[in-house]
MARVO-899326 format. One record per residue (C-alpha): residue in three letters; x, y, z. Coordinates in steps of 0.2 Angstrom, whole numbers, plus 5000, padded with zeros to 4 digits. Layout:
ALAXYZ ...
This chain:
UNK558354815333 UNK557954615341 UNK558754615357 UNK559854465358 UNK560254465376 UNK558554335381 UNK558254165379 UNK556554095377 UNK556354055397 UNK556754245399 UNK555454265387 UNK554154175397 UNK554454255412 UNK554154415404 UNK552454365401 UNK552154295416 UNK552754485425 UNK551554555414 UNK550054455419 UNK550554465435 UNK550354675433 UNK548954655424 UNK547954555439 UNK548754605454 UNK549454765451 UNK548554875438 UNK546654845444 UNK547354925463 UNK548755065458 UNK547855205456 UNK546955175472 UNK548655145480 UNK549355325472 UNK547855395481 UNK548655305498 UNK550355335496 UNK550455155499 UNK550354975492 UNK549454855500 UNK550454705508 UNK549454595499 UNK550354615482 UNK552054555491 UNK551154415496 UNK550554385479 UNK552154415471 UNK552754305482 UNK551554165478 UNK552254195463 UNK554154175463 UNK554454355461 UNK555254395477 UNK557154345479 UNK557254245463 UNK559254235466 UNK558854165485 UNK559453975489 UNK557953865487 UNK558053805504 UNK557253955511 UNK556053965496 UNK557054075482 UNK557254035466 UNK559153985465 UNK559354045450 UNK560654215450 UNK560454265430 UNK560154445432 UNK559054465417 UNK557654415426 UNK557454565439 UNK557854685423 UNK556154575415 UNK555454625431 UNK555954815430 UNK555454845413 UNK553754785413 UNK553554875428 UNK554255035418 UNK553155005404 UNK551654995414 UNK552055135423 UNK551655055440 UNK552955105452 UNK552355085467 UNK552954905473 UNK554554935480 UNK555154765473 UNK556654815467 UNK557254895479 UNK556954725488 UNK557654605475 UNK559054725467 UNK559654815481 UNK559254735497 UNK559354545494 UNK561354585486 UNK561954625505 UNK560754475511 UNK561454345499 UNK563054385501 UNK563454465520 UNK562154335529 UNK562854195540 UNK562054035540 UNK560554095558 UNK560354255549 UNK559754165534 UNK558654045543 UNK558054215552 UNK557554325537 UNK557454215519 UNK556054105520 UNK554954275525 UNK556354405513 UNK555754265498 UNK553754245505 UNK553354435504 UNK553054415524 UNK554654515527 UNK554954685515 UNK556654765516 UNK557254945515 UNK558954995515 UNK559155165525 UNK560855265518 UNK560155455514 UNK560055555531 UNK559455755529 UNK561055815530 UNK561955695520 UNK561355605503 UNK562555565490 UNK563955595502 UNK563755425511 UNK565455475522 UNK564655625527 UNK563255505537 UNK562755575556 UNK562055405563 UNK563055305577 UNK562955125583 UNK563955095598 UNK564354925603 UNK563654895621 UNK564054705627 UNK563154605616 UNK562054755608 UNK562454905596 UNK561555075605 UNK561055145587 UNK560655335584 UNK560055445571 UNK558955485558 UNK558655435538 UNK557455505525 UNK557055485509 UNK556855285511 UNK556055175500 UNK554755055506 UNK555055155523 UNK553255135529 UNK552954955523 UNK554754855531 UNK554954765541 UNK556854725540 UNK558054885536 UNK559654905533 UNK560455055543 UNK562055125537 UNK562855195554 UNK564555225561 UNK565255115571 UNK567155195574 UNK566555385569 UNK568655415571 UNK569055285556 UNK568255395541 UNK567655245530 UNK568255105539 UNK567055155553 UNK565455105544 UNK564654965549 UNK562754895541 UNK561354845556 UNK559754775552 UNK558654855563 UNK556954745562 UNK554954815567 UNK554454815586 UNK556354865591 UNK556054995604 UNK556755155599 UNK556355135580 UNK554955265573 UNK554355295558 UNK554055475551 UNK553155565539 UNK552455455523 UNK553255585513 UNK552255675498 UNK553555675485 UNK553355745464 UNK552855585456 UNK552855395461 UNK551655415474 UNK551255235477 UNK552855195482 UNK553055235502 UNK554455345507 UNK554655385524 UNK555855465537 UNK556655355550 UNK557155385568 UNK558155285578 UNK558255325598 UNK559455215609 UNK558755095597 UNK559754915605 UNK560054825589 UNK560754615595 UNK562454625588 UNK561754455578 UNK560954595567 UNK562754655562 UNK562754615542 UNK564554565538 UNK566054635547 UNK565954775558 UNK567054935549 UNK566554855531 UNK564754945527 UNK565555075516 UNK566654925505 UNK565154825506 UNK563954985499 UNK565455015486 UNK565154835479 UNK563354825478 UNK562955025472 UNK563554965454 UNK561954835452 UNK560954965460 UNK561455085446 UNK561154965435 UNK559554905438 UNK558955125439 UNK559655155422 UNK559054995416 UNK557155045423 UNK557555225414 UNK557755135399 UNK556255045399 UNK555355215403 UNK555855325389 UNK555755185376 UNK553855175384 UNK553655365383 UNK554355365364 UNK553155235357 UNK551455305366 UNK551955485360 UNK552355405341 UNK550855325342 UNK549955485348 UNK550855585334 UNK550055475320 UNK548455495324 UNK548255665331 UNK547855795318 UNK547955975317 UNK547656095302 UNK547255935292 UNK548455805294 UNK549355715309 UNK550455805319 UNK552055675316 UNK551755745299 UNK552455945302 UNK554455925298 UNK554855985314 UNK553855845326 UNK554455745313 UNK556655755318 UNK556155785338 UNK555455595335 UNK556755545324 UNK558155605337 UNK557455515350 UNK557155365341 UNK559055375337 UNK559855415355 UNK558555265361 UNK559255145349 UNK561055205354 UNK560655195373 UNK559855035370 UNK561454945364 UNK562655025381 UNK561154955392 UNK560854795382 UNK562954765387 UNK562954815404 UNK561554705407 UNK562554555400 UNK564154615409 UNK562954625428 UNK562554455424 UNK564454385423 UNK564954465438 UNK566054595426 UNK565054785426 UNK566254885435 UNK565455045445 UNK566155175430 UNK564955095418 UNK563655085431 UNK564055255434 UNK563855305415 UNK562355205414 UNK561555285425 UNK561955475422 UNK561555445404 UNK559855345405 UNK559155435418 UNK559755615411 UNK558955515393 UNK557255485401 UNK556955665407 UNK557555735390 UNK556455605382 UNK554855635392 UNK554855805391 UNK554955815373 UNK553455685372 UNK552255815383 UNK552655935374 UNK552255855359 UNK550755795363 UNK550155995370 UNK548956015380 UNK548355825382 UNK550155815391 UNK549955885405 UNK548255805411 UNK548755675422 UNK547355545413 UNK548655545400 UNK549955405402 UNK551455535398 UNK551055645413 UNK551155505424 UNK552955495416 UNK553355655418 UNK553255655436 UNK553955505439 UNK555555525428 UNK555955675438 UNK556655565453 UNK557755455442 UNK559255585438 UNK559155595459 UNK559155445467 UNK560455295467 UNK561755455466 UNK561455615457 UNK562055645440 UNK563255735446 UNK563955595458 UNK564155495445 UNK564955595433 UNK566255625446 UNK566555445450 UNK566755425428 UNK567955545431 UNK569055515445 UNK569255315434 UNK570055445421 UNK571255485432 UNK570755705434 
């Protein structure tokens, strides 16, 4: 089915992400899976490029242009190559949202022009080890001292960990007012106190950098206060939908990816005389997933257009999510196992996916997070 949600421009981009991956990204990734790390010089390069903070004012070298087709362009072709290891959405998607809209006018001039540049990578630290979906559970304090917020605790599982430079920590201000005790700091590099962990050694994705954080009477300016102080958690409830989004929209891209490498692999491998896609039975495993692809593909296609009016609420994010991610691992899994053997070397494309997808059904809120959010909207 022709997706009707791009215009031509969106189009052009598209090629222009795809060339962008096939110079800057593709020739290093495997050599960056073998680090556990990109090099800064692609965010400098995607930079250069127009990549970073494309819904950024122009003044501090954004694109000024807030359609959010064109970072789900950006997560797709990333999807379909299978290069995960630029944290870029976590940057764009994620991370410029509380920028763009809880900066005031110094932090702006502070952080933009490098946020926009690829000088300045953002991380967003919520998930602590004994707290993950839970984000009311967090542990992490920031007490306001004069002019200073004394911030404590610990993070893990953070994307781009290794590499920021700028992160937002979600911490408890008031630990005494439940949610309307949470505050967001941006804690920056070289503030004493702030220490990075372990680049931890995860399933799948290995080029992306994901690290433990420590914060130790870490004395955060109270100019670095994002918003209103007690807001963080509102704040985190508004933006987690795009988030969502923007993971379901990426899962998409992967299973439709996965689907049409292993169709392709099903025509041409042969066993007792003819190719595989042939046998009845390989035959319906690619037809239902050709048919729950083309399904999901017409929920996303619709949320996507919603996100970009300012309209998704956070239950269809929620549904998104769950079901995409949950579609991804049910799709991939299929795909190795039809392609045997050859599906589970890790020079085939489709291992790569399989270790990947894993993460997706985790991440952004579990499954089961987000079936519980679908279900409180029910009203049970």
């Amino acid at each position: 089915m022709a997706r009707e949600i791009f215009t031509a421009e969106h189009e052009a981009f598209r090629d222009m992400v795809r060339s962008f991956i096939e110079k800057e990204i593709a020739p290093h990734h495997e050599q960056w899976e073998r680090d556990g790390v990109v090099s800064r010089e692609v965010w400098l390069a995607a930079g250069r490029q127009g990549l970073l903070g494309i819904d950024m004012p122009e003044e501090y070298g954004g694109g000024g242009n807030d359609d959010y087709r064109y970072y789900v362009i950006m997560n797709e072709e990333f999807a379909k190559a299978g290069v995960h290891g630029p944290g870029f959405s976590v940057h764009n998607d994620i991370n410029g949202a509380y920028l763009r809209n809880l900066c005031n006018d110094e932090q702006k001039a502070r952080w933009f022009p490098g946020y926009c540049s690829g000088e300045l990578i953002t991380g967003i630290a919520m998930t602590e080890p004994a707290a993950g979906s839970d984000l009311q559970g967090i542990k992490s304090t920031a007490v306001k001292d004069g002019d200073e917020y004394v911030l404590n605790g610990s993070k893990t599982f953070i994307s781009n960990g290794i590499l920021a430079d700028l992160v937002i920590v979600v911490a408890k201000t008031d630990p005494s007012a439940g949610a309307r005790g949470v505050s967001l700091l941006a804690v920056e590099r070289g503030m004493a106190g702030f220490e990075r962990g372990r680049n931890l050694d995860k399933v799948g994705m290995h080029a992306q950098d994901t690290a433990e954080l420590f914060f130790d009477n870490v004395r955060v300016p109270a100019k670095n206060l994002l918003g209103e102080e007690g807001m963080g958690f509102i704040y985190l409830m508004q933006n987690l939908a795009r988030e969502r989004l923007s993971i379901g929209a990426t899962a998409m891209a992967g299973a439709e990816t996965a689907f049409e490498q292993t169709l392709e692999y099903c025509k041409t491998r042969e066993a007792f005389g003819r190719p595989i896609g042939k046998f009845q039975h390989n035959r319906f495993t690619l037809a239902e997933m050709k048919t729950e692809l083309t399904v999901s593909r017409s929920f996303t296609d619709e949320c996507i257009v919603k996100e970009s009016k300012g309209e998704l609420t956070a239950e269809e994010a929620s549904m998104l999510k769950y079901w995409n991610t949950e579609l991804l691992k049910r799709v991939v899994d299929r795909c190795v196992q039809l392609h045997g053997g050859y599906g589970y070397m890790t020079e085939y494309p489709i291992a790569k996916a399989y270790q990947d997808a894993r993460i997706q059904t985790i991440f952004g809120g579990t499954t089961e997070i987000m079936k519980e959010i679908i279900g409180r909207s029910l009203g049970v």
